[in-house]
N, C-alpha and C positions, 0 to 999 in steps of 0.2 A: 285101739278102738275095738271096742263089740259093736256089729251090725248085725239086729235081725229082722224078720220082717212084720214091718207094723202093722199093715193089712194091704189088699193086692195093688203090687206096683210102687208098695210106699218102702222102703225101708230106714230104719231108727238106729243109730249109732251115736254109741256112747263112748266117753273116754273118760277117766276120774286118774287123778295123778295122786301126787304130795299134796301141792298148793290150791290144785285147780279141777274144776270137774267140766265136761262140756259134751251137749246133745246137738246132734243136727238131723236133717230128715233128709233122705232121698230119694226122690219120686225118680222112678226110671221108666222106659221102656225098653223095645227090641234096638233101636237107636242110640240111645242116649239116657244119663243119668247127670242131674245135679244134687250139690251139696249147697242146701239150705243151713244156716244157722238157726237155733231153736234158742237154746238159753246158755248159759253159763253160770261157771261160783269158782271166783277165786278167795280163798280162805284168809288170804292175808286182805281184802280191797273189798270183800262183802258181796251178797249175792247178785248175777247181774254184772258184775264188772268180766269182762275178757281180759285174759289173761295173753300177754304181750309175746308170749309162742305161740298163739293158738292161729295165726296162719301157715304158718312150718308144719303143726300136726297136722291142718285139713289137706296141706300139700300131696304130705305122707300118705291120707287115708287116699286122696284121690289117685296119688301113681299105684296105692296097694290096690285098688279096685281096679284099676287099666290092665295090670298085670293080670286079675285074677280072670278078667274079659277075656284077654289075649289067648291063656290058657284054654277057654273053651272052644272061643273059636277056630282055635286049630284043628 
């Protein structure tokens, strides 16, 4: 995943594989952050279809984000 920020408090994370491409948005603040789904492309199933790992990655990006949390607020 690349996350950057989309404008304040938003931010946009992308991920593009082999097969599959996928965007989601994360509106955060000093509390809390969610991971919105935006769109997807699986290459093999056409644009629009979600790709049958694509809850595994967002798992991924949200323990990556907890961690990088963790980090600061220490």
């Amino acid at each position: 995943w690349q996350v950057r920020e989309r404008r304040a408090g938003v931010g946009l994370g992308a991920r593009t594989g082999r097969a599959s491409s996928e965007t989601v948005e994360i509106p955060y603040d000093e509390k809390e952050y969610v991971i919105k789904y935006q769109s997807s492309g699986n290459k093999d199933a056409g644009p629009g279809t979600i790709h049958p790992n694509y809850n595994h990655w967002v798992e991924r990006l949200n323990r990556n984000i907890s961690a990088e949390i963790g980090k600061i607020r220490k």
